[in-house]
N, CA and C atoms as a LAMMPS dump frame, in Angstrom:
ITEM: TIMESTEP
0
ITEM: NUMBER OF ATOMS
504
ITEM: BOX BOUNDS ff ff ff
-5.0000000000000000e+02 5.0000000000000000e+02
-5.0000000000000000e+02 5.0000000000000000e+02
-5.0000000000000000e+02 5.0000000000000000e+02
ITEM: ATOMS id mol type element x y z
1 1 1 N -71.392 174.271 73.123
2 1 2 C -71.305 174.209 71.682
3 1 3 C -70.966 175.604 71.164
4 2 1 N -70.058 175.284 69.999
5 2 2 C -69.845 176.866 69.896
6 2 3 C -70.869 177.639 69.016
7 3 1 N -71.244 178.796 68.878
8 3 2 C -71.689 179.727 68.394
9 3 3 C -71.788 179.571 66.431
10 4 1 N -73.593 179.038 66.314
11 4 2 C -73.161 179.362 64.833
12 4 3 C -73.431 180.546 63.935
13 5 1 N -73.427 181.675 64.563
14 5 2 C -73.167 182.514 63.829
15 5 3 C -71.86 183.287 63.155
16 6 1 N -71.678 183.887 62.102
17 6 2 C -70.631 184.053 62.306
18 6 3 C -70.09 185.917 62.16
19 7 1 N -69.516 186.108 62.823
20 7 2 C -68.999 187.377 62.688
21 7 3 C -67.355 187.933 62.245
22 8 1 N -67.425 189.06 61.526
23 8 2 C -66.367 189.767 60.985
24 8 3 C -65.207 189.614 61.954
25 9 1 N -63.775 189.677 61.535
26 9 2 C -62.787 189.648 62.365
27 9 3 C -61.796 190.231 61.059
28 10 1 N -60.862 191.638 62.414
29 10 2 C -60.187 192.451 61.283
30 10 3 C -58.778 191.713 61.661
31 11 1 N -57.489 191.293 60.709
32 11 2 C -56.463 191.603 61.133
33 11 3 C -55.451 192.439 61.018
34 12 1 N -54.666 193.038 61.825
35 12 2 C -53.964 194.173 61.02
36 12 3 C -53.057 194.091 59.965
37 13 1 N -53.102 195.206 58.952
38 13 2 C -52.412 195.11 58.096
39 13 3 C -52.676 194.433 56.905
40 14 1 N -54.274 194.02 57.057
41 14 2 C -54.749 193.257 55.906
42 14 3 C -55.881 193.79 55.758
43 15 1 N -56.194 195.414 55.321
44 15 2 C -56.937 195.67 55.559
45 15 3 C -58.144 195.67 54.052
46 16 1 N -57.342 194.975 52.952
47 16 2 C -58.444 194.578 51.7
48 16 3 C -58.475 193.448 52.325
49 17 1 N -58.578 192.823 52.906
50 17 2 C -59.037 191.466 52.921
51 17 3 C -60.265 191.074 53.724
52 18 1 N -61.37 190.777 53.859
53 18 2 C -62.244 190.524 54.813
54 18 3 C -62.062 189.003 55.483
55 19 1 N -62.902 188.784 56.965
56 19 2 C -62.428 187.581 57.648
57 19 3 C -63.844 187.87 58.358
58 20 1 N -63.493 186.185 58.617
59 20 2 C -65.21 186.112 59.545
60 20 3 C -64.836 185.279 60.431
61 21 1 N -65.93 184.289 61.19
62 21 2 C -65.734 183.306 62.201
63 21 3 C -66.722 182.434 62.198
64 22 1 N -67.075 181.318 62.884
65 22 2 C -68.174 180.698 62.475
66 22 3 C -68.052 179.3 63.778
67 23 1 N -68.833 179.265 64.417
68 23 2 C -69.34 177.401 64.974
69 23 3 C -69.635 176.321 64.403
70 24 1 N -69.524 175.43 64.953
71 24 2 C -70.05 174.051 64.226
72 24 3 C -71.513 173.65 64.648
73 25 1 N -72.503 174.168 64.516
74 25 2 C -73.787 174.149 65.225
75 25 3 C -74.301 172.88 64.766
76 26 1 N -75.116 172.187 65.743
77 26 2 C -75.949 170.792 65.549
78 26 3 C -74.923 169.384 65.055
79 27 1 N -73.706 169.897 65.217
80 27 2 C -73.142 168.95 65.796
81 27 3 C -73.326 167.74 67.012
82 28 1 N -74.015 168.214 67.887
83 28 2 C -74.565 167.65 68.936
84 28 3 C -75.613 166.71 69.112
85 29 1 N -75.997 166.528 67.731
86 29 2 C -77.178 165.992 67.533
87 29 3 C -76.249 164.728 66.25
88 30 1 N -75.299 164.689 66.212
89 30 2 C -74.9 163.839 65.121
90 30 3 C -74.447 162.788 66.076
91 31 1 N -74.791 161.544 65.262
92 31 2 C -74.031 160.137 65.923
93 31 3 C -72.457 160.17 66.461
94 32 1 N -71.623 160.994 67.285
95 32 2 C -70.225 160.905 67.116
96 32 3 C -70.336 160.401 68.696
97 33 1 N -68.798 160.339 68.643
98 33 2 C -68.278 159.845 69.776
99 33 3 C -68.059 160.746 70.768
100 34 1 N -67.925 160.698 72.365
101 34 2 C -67.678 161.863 73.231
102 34 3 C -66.566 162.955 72.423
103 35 1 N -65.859 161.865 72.247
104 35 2 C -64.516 162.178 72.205
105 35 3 C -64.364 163.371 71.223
106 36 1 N -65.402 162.972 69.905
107 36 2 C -64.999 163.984 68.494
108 36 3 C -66.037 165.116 69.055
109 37 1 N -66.911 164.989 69.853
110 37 2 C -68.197 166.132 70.173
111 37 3 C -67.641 166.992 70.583
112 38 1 N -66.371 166.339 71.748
113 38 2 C -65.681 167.369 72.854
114 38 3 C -64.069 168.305 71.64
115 39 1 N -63.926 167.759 70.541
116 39 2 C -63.162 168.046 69.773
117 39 3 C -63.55 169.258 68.895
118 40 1 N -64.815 168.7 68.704
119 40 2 C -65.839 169.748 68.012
120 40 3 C -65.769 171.329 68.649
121 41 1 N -66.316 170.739 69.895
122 41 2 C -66.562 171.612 71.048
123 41 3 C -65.481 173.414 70.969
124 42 1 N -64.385 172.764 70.813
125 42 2 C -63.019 173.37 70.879
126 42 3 C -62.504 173.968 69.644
127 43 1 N -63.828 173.723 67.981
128 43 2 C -63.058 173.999 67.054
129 43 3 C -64.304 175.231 66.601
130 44 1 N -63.505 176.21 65.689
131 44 2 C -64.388 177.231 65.009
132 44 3 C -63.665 177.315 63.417
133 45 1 N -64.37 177.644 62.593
134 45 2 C -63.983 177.964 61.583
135 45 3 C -63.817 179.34 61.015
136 46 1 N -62.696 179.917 59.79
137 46 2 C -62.752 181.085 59.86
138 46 3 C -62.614 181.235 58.314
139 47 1 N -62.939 182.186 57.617
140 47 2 C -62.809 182.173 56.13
141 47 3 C -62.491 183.348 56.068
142 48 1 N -61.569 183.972 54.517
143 48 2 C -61.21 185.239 54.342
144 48 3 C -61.282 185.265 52.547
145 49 1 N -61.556 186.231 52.808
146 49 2 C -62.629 186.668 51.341
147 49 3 C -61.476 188.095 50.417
148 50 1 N -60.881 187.979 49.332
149 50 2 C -60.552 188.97 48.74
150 50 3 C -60.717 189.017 47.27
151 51 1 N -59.954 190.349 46.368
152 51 2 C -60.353 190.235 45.211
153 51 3 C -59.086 189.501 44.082
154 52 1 N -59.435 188.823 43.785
155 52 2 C -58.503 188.293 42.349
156 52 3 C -58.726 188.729 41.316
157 53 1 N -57.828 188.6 39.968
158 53 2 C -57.347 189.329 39.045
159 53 3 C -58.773 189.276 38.369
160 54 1 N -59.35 187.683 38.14
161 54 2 C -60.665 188.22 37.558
162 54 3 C -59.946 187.315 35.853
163 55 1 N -59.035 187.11 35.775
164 55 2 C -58.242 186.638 34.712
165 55 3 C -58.411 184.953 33.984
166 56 1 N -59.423 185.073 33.793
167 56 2 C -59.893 183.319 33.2
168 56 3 C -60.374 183.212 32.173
169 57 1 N -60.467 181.749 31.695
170 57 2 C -61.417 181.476 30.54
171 57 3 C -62.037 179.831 30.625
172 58 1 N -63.25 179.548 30.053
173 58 2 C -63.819 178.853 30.841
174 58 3 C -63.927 178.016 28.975
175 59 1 N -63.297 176.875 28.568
176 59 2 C -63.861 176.525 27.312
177 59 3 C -64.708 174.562 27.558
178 60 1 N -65.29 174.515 26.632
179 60 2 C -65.994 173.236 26.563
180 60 3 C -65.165 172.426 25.544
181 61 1 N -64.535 171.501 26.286
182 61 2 C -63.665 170.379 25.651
183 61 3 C -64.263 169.278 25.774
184 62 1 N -64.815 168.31 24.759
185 62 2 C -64.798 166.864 25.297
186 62 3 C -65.978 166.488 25.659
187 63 1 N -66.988 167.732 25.904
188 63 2 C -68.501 167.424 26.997
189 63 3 C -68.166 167.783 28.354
190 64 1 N -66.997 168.422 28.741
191 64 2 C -66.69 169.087 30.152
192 64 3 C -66.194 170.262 30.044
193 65 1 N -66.686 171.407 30.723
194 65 2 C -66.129 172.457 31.085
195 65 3 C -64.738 172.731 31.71
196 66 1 N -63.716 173.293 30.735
197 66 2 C -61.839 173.446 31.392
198 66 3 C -62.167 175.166 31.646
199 67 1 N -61.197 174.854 32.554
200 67 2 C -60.701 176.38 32.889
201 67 3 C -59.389 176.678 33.214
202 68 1 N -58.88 177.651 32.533
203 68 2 C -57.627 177.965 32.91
204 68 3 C -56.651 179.185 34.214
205 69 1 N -58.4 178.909 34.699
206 69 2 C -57.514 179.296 36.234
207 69 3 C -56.813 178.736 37.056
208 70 1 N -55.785 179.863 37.726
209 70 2 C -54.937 178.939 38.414
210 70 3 C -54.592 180.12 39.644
211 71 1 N -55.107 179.087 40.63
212 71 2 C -55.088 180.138 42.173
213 71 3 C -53.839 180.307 42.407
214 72 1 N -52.492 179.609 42.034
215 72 2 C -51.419 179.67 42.368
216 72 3 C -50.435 181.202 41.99
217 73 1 N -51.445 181.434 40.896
218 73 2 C -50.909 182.92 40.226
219 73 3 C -51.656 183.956 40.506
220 74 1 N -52.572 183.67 41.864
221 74 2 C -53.101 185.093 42.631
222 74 3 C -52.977 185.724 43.812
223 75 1 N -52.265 186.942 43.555
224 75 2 C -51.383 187.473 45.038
225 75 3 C -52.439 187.312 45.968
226 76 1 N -54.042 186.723 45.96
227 76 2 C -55.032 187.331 47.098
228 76 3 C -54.982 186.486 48.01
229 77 1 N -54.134 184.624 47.511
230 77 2 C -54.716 183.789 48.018
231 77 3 C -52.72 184.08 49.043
232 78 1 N -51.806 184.118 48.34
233 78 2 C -50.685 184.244 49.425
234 78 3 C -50.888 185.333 50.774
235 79 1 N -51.877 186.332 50.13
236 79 2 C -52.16 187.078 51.481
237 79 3 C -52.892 186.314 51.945
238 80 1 N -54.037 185.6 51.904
239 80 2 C -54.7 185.155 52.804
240 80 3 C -54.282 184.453 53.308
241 81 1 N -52.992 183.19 53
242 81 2 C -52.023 182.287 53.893
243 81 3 C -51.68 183.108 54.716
244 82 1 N -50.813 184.389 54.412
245 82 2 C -49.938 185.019 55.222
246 82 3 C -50.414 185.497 56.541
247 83 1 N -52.139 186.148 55.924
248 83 2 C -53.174 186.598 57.783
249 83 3 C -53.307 185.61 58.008
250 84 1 N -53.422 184.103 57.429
251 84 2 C -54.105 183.357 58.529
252 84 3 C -52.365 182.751 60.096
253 85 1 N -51.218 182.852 58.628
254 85 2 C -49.869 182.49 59.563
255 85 3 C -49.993 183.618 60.994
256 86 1 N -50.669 185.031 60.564
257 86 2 C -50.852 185.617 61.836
258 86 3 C -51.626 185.491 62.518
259 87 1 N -52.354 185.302 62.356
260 87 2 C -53.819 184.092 63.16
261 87 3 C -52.882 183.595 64.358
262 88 1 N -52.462 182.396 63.773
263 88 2 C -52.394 181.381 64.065
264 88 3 C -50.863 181.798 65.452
265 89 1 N -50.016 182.431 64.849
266 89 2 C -48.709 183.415 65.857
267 89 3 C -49.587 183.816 67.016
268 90 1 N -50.575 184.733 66.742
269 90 2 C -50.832 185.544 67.828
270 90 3 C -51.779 184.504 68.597
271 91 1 N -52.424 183.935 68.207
272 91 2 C -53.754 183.157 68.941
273 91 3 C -53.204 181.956 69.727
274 92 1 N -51.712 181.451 69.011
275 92 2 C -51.616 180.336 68.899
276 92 3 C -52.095 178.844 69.026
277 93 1 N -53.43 179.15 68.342
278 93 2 C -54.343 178.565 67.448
279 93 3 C -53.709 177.764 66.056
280 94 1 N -53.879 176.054 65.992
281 94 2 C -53.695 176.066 65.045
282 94 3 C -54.638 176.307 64.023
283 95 1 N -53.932 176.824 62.648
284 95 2 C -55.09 177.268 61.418
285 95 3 C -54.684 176.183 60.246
286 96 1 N -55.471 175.577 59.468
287 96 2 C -55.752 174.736 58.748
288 96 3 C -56.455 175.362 57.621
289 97 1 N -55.55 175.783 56.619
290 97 2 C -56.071 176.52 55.397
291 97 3 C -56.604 175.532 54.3
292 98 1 N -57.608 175.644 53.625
293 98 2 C -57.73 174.388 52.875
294 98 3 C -56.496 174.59 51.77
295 99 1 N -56.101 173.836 50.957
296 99 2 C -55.427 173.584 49.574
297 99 3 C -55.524 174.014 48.808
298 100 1 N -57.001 173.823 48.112
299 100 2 C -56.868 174.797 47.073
300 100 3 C -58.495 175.562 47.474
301 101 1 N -57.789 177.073 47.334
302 101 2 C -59.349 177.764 47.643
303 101 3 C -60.084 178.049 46.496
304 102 1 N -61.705 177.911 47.206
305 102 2 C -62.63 178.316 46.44
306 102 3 C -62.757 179.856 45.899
307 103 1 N -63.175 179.935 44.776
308 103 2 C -63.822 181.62 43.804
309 103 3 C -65.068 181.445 43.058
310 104 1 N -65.672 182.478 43.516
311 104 2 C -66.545 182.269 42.622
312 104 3 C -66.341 182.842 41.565
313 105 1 N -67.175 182.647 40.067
314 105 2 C -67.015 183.593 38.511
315 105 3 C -65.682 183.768 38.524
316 106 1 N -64.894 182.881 38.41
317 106 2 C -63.273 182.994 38.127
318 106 3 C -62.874 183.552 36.728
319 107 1 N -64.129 183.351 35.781
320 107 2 C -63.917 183.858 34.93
321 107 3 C -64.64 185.12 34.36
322 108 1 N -65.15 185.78 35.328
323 108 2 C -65.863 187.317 35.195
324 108 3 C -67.379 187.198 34.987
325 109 1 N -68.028 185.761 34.944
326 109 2 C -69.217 185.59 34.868
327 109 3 C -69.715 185.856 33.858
328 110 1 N -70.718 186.974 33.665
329 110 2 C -71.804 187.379 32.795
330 110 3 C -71.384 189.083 32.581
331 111 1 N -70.204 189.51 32.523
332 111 2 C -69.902 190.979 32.666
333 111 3 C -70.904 191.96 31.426
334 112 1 N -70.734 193.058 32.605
335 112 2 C -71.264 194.313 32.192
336 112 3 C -70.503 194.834 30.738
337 113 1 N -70.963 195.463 29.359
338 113 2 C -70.545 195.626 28.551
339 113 3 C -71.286 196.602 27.844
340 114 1 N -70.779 197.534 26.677
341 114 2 C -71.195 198.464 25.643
342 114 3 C -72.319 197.563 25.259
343 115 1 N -71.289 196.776 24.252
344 115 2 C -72.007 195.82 23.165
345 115 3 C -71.632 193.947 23.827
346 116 1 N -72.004 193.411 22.393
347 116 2 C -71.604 191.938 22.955
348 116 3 C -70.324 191.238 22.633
349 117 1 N -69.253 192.256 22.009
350 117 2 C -68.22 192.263 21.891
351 117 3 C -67.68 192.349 23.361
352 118 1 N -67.859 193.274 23.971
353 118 2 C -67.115 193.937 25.105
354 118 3 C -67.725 193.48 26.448
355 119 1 N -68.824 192.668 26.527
356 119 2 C -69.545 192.285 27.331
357 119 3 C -70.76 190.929 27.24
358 120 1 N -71.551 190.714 28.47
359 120 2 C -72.577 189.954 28.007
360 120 3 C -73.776 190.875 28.029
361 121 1 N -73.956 191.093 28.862
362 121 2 C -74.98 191.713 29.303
363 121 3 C -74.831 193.591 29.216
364 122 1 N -76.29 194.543 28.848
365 122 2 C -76.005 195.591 29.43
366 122 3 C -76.267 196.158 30.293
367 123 1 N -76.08 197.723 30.393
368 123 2 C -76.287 198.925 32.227
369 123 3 C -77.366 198.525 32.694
370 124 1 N -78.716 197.378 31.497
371 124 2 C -79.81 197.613 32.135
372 124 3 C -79.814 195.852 32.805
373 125 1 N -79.1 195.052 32.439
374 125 2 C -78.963 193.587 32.859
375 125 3 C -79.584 192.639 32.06
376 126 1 N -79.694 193.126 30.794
377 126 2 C -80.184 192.719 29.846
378 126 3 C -79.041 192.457 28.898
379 127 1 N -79.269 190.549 28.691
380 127 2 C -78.243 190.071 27.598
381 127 3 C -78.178 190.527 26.516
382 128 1 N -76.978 190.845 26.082
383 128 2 C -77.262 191.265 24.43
384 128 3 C -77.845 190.069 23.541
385 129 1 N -78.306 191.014 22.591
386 129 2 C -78.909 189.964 21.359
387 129 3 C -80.008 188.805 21.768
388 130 1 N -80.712 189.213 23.188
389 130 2 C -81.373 188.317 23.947
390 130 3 C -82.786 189.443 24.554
391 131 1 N -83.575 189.908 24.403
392 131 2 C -84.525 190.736 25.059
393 131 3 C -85.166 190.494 26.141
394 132 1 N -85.496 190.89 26.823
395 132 2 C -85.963 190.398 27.941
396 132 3 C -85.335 188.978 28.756
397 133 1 N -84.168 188.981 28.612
398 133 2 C -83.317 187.966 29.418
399 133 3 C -82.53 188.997 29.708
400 134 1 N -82.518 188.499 31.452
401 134 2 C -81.806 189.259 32.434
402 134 3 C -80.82 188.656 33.229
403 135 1 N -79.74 189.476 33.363
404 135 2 C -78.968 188.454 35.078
405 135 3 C -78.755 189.458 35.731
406 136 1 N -79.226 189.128 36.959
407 136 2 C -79.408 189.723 38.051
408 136 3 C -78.711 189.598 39.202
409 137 1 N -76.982 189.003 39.49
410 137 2 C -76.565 188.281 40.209
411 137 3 C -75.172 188.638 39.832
412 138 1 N -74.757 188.729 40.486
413 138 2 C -72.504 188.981 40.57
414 138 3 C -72.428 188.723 39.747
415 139 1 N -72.987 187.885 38.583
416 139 2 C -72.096 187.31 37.392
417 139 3 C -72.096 188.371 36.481
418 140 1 N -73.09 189.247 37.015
419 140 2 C -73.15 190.316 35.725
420 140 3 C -72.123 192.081 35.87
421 141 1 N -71.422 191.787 37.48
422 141 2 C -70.367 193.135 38.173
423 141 3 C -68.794 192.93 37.357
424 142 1 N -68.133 193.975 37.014
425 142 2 C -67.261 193.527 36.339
426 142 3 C -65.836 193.017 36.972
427 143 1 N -65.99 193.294 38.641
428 143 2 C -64.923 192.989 39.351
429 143 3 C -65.71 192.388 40.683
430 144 1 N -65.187 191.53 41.321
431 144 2 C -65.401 191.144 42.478
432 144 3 C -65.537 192.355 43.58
433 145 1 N -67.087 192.49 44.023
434 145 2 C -66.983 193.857 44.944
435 145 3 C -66.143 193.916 46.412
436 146 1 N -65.62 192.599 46.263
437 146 2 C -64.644 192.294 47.71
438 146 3 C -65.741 192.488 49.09
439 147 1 N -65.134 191.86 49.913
440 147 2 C -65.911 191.937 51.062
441 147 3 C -66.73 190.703 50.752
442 148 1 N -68.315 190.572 52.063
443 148 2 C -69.062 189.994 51.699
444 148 3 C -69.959 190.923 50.752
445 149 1 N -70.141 189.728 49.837
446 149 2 C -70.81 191.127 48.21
447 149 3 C -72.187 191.042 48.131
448 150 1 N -72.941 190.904 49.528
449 150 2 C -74.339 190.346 48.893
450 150 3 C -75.021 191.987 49.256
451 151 1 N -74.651 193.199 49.604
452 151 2 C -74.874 194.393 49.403
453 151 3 C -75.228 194.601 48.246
454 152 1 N -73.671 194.721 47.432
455 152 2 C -73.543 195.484 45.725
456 152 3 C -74.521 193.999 45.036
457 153 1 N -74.641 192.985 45.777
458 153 2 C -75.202 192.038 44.189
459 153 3 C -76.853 192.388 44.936
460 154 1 N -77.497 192.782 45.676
461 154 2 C -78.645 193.313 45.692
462 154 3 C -79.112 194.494 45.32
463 155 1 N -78.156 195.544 45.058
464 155 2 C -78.097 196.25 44.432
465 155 3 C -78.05 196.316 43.061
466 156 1 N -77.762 195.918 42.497
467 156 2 C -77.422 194.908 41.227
468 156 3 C -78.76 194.645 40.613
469 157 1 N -79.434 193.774 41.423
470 157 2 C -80.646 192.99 41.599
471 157 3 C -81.863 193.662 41.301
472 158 1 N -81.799 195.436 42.169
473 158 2 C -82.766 195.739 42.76
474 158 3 C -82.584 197.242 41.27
475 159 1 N -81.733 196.825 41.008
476 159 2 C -81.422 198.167 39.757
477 159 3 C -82.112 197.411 38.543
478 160 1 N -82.009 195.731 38.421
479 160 2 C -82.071 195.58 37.286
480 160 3 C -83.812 195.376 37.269
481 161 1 N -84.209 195.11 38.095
482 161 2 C -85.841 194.675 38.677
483 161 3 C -86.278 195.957 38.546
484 162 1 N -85.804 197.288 39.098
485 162 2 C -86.542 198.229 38.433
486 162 3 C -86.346 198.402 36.949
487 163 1 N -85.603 198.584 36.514
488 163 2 C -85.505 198.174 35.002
489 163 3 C -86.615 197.928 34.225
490 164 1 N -87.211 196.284 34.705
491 164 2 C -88.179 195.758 33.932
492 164 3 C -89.61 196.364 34.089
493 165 1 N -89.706 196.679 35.783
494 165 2 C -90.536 196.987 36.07
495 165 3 C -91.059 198.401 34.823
496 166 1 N -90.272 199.324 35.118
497 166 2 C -90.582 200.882 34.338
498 166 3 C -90.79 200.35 32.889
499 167 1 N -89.684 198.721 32.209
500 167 2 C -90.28 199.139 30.946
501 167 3 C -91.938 198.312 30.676
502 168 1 N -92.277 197.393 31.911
503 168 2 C -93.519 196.901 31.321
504 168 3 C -94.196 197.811 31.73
């Protein structure tokens, strides 16, 4: 069975872009057939992580949330086709990119700001016009820290938690 952990993988020439690897673990334990176990067996997954423009807007139409993002107009996701086409050359491995990729806060989340004109939240993670309401989480960084971001969003976290702490 393969390996479910997953680890970093660089390719050249893509060097903003991060990449990982990953197993299908406990697969083995699911009702399948020899056939798809031994299929399993043979497959890994790989994901690649970069930064986009950050360029959205998120409005409430109807009782549903629209957004006017559109992955098709972000150079991050043609690079990431393009490393995985080298993937796939050198390994000759086939790669299976999904369709349309996932982002998170496509639309900048909860950003850092002066006031509540220019932002939601401020330096201390505190919403404007809201006291003691905090966000503590990527939604509040004003750009995607690229990479895996759970460093800068604990940092983030651990800035805004002292915060409260010093003022109670």
């Amino acid at each position: 069975m393969p390996p479910s952990s997953l680890d970093a993988v660089t390719i050249e020439g893509y060097d903003s872009l991060h990449f990982g690897v990953g197993g299908f673990s406990g697969f083995d334990t699911w009702p399948l057939s020899g056939f798809v176990k031994r299929k399993l067996e043979k497959m890994f997954f790989m994901y690649g992580m970069g930064s986009d423009s950050g360029q959205a807007s998120v409005t409430f139409v109807n009782g549903r949330l629209e957004t006017d993002y559109d992955h098709r107009k972000e150079p991050v996701y043609d690079a990431l086709r393009e490393a995985y086409r080298v993937v796939a050359s050198e390994t000759g491995n086939r790669v299976i990119p999904m369709r349309k990729p996932l982002t998170p806060h496509m639309s900048g989340g909860a950003c850092l700001g002066a006031n509540a004109e220019r932002g939601v939240v401020d330096h201390r993670g505190e919403i404007h016009g809201n006291p003691g309401l905090y966000v503590a989480d990527a939604a509040a960084l004003p750009a995607a820290p690229g990479g895996p971001p759970s460093v800068a969003i604990a940092a983030w976290a651990h800035h805004v938690a002292d915060g409260i702490i010093q003022r109670t």
